[in-house]
MIDOSE-1310 file (N, C-alpha, C; in nm, 2 decimals, decimal comma, always signed):
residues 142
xxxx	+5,83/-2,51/-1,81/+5,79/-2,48/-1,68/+5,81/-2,60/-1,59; +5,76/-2,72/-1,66/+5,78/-2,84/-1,57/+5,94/-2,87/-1,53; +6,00/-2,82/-1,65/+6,15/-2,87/-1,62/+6,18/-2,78/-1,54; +6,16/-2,68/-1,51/+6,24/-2,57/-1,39/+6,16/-2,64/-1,30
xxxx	+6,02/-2,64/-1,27/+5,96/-2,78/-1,11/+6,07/-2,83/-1,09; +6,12/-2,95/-1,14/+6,19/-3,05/-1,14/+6,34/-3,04/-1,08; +6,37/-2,93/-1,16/+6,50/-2,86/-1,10/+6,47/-2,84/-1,00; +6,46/-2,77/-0,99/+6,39/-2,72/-0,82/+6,35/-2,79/-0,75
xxxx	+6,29/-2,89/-0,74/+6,24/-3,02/-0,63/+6,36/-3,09/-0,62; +6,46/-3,17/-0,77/+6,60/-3,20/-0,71/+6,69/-3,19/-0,64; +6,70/-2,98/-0,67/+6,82/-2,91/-0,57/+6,75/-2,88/-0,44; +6,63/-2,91/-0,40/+6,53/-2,92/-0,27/+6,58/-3,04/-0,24
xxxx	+6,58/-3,14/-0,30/+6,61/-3,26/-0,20/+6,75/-3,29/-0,20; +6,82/-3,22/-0,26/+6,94/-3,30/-0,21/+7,01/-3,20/-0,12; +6,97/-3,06/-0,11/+6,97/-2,97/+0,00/+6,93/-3,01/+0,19; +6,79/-3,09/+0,14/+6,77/-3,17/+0,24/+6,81/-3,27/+0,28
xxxx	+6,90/-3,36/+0,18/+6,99/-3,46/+0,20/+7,10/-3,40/+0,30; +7,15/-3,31/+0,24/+7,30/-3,29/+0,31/+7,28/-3,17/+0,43; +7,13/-3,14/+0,48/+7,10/-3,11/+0,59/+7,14/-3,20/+0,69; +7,04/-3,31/+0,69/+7,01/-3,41/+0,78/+7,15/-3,48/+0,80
xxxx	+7,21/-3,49/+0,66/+7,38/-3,52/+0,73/+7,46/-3,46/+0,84; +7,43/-3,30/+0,86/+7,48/-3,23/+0,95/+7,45/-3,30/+1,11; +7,34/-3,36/+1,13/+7,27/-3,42/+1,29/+7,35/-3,55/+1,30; +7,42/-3,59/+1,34/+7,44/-3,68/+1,37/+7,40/-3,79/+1,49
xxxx	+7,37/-3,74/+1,52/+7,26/-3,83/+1,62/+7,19/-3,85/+1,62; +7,07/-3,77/+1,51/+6,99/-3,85/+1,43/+7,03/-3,92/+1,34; +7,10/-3,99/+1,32/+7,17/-4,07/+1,25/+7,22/-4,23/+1,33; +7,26/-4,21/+1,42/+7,30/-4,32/+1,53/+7,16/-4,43/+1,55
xxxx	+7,19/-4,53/+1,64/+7,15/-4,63/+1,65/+6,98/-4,54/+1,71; +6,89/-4,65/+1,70/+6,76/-4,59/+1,76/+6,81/-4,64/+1,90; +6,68/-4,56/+2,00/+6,70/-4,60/+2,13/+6,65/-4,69/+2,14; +6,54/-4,80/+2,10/+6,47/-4,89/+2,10/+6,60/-5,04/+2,04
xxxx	+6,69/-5,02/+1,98/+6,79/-5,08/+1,92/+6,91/-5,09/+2,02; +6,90/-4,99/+2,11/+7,01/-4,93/+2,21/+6,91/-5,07/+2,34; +6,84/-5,02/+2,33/+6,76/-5,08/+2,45/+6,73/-5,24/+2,50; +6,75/-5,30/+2,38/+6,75/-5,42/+2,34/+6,88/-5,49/+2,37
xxxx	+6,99/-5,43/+2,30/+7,15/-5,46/+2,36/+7,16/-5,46/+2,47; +7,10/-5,39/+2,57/+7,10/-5,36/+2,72/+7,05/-5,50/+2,74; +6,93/-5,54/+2,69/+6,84/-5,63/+2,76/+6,90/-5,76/+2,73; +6,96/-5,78/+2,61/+7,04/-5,88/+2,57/+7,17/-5,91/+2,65
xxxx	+7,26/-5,84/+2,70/+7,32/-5,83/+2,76/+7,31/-5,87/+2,92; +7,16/-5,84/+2,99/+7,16/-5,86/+3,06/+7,08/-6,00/+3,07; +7,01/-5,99/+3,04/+7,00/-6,17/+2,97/+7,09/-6,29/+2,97; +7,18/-6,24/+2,90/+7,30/-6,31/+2,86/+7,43/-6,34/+3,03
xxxx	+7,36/-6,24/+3,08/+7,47/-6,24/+3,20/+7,61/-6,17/+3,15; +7,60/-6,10/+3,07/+7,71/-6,02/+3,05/+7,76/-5,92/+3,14; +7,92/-5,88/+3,15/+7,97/-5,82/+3,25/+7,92/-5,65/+3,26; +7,85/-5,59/+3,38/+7,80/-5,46/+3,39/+7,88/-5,35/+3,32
xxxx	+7,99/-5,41/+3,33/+8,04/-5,23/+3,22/+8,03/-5,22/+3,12; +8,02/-5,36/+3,02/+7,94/-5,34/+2,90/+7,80/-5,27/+2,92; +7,70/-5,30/+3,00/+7,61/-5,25/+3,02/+7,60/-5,09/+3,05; +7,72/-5,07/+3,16/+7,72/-4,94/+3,15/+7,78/-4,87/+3,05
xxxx	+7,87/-4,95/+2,97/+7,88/-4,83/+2,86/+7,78/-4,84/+2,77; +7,71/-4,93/+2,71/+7,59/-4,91/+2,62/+7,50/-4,80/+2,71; +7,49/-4,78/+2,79/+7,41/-4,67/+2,85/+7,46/-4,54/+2,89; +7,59/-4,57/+2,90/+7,67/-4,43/+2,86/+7,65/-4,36/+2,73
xxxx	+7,70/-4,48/+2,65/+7,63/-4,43/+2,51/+7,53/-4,39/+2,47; +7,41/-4,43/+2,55/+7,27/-4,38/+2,52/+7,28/-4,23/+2,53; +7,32/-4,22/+2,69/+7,31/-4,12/+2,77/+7,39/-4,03/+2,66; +7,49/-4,02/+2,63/+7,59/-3,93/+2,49/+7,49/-3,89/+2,38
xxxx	+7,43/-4,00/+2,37/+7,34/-4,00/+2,21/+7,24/-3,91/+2,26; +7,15/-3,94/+2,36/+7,08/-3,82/+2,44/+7,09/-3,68/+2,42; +7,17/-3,64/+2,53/+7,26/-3,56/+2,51/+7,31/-3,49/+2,37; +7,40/-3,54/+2,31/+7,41/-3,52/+2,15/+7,29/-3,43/+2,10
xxxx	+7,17/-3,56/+2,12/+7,03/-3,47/+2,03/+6,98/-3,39/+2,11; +6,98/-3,37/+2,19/+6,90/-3,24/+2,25/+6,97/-3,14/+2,22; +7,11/-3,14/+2,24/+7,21/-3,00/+2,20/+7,21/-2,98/+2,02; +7,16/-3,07/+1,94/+7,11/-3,07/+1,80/+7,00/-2,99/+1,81
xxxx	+6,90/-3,02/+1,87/+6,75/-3,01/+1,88/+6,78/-2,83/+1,93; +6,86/-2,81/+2,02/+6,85/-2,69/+2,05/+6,87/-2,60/+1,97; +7,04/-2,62/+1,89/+7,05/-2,54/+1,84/+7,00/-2,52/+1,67; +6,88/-2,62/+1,66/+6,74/-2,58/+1,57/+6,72/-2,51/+1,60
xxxx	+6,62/-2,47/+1,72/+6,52/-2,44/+1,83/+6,61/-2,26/+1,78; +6,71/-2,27/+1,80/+6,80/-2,11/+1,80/+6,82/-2,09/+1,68; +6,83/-2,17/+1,58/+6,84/-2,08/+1,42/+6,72/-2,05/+1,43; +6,62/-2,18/+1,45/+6,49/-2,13/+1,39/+6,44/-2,03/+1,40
xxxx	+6,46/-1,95/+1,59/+6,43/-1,86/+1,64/+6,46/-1,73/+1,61; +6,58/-1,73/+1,55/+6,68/-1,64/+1,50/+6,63/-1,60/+1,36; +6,54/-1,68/+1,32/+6,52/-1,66/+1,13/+6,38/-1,63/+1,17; +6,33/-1,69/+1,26/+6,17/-1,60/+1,29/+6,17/-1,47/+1,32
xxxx	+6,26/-1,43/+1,40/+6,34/-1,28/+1,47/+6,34/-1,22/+1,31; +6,43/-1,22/+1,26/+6,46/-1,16/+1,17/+6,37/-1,17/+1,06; +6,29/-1,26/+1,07/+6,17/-1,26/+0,93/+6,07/-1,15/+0,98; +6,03/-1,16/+1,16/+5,91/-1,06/+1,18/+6,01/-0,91/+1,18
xxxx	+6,10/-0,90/+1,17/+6,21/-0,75/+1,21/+6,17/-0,71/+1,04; +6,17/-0,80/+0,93/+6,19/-0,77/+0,80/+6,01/-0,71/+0,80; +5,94/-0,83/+0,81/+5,74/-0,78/+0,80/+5,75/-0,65/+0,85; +5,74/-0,68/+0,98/+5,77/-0,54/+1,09/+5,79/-0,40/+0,95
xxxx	+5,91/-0,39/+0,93/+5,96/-0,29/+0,82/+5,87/-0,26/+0,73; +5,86/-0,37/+0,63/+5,79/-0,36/+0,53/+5,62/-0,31/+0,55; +5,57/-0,35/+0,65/+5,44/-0,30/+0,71/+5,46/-0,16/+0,76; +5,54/-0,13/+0,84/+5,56/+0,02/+0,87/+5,58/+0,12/+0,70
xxxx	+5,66/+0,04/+0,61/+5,71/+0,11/+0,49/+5,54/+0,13/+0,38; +5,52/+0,04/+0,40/+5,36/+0,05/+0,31/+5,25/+0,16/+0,37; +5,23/+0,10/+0,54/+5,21/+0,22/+0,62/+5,21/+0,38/+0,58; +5,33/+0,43/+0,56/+5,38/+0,53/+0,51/+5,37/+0,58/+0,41
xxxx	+5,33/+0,48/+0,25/+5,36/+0,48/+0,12/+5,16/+0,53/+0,12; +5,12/+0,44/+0,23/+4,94/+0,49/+0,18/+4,92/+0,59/+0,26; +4,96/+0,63/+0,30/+4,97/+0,81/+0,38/+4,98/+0,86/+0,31; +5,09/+0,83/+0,23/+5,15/+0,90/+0,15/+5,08/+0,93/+0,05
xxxx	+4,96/+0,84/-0,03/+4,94/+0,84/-0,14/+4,81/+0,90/-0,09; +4,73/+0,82/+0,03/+4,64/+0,91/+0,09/+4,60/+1,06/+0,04; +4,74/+1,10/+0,11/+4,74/+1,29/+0,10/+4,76/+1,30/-0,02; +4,80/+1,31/-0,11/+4,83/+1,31/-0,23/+4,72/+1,26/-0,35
xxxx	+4,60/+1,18/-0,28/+4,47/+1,21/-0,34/+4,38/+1,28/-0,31; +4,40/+1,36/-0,16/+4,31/+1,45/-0,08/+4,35/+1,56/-0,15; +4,51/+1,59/-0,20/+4,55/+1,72/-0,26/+4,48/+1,71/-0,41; +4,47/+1,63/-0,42/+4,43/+1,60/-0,63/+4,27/+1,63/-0,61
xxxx	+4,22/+1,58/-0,50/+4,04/+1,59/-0,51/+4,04/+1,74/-0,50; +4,07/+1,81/-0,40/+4,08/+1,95/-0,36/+4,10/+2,03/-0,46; +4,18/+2,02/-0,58/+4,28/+2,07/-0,68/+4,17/+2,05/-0,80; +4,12/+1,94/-0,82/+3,98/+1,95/-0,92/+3,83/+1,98/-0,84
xxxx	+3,82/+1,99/-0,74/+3,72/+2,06/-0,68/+3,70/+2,21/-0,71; +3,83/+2,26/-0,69/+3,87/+2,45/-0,69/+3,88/+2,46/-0,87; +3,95/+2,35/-0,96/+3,91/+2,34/-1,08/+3,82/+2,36/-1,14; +3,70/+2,27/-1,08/+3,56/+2,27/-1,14/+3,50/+2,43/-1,09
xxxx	+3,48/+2,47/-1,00/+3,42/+2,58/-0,95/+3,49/+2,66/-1,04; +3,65/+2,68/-1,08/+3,67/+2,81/-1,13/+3,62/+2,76/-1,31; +3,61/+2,64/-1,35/+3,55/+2,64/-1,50/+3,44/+2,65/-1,46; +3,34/+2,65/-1,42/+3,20/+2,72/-1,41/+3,19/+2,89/-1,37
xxxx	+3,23/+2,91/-1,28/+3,31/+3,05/-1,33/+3,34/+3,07/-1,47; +3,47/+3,05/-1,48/+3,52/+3,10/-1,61/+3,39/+3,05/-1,75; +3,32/+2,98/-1,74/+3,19/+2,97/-1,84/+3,07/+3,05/-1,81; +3,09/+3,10/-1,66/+2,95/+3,23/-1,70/+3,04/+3,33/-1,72
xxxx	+3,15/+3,36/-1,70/+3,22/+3,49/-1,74/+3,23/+3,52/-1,89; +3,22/+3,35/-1,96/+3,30/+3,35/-2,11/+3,12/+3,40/-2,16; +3,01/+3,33/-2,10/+2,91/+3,32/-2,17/+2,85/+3,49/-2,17; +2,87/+3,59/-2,00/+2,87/+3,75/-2,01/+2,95/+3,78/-2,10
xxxx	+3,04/+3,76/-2,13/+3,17/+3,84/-2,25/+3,06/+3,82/-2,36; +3,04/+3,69/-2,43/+2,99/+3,69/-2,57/+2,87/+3,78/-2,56; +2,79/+3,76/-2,47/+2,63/+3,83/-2,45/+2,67/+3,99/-2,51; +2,79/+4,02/-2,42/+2,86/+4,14/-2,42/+2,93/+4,20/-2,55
xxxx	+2,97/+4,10/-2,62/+3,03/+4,10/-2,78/+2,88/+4,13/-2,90; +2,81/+4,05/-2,85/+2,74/+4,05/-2,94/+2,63/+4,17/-2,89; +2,66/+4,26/-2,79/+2,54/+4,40/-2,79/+2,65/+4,45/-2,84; +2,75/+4,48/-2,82/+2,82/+4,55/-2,90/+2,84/+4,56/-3,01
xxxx	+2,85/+4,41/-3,06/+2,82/+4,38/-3,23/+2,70/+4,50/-3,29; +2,61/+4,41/-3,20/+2,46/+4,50/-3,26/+2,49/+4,63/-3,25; +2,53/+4,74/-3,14/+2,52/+4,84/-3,13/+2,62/+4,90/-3,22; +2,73/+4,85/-3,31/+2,80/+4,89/-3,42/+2,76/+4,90/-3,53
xx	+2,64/+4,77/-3,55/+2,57/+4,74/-3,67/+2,51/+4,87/-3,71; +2,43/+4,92/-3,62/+2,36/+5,04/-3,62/+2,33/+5,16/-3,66
């Protein structure tokens, strides 16, 4: 049992390994790392278009993650859609199955209700018959 855990926690993480490969921009420089270049740069007196392209770059990497982040935001949404569409079903389907089973114990109670009445019946009838056998008996014996 432990060795299937194991399995399973391996092929778990390296599932999530090669998730996270898919984002690339989480991947890229932090912005705090990005921010610093800027500040060094301008420190340094270095020429503005280096500056603006490290901030172009930001601006990309930005950009980049949020259109990552979104289209999370849309599977995720899309598998919650379809996970409540699946409950949804399956709640309506059990719904139906204890109705179902419902009436189908109301028909069984009903069915040994009219049971029992007709064997109490049928035992005063059986118990007149014998009463009835046995004057007869006697009035043969005779």
């Amino acid at each position: 049992m432990k060795t299937v855990f194991f399995i399973c926690l391996i092929a778990f993480t390296c599932a999530i390994q090669n998730k996270k490969g898919s984002f690339t921009a989480l991947q890229q420089a932090s912005f705090g790392s990005m921010l610093a270049e800027v500040q060094a740069q301008i420190k340094s007196g270095g020429p503005l278009e280096n500056i603006f392209g490290m901030l172009d770059d930001l601006e990309q990497q930005i950009n980049t993650e949020q259109r990552e982040h979104k289209n999370m935001l849309d599977r995720n949404q899309a598998a919650c859609a379809e996970e409540k569409e699946f409950r949804t079903a399956e709640i309506q389907e059990g719904t139906k199955a204890l109705r179902a089973a419902t009436n189908q114990f109301n028909t069984c109670t009903d069915s040994q209700r009219t049971a029992e009445a007709n064997l109490a019946t049928t035992i005063a009838n059986l118990a007149s018959d014998r009463a009835a056998l046995a004057s007869a008996t006697t009035i043969r014996k005779e």
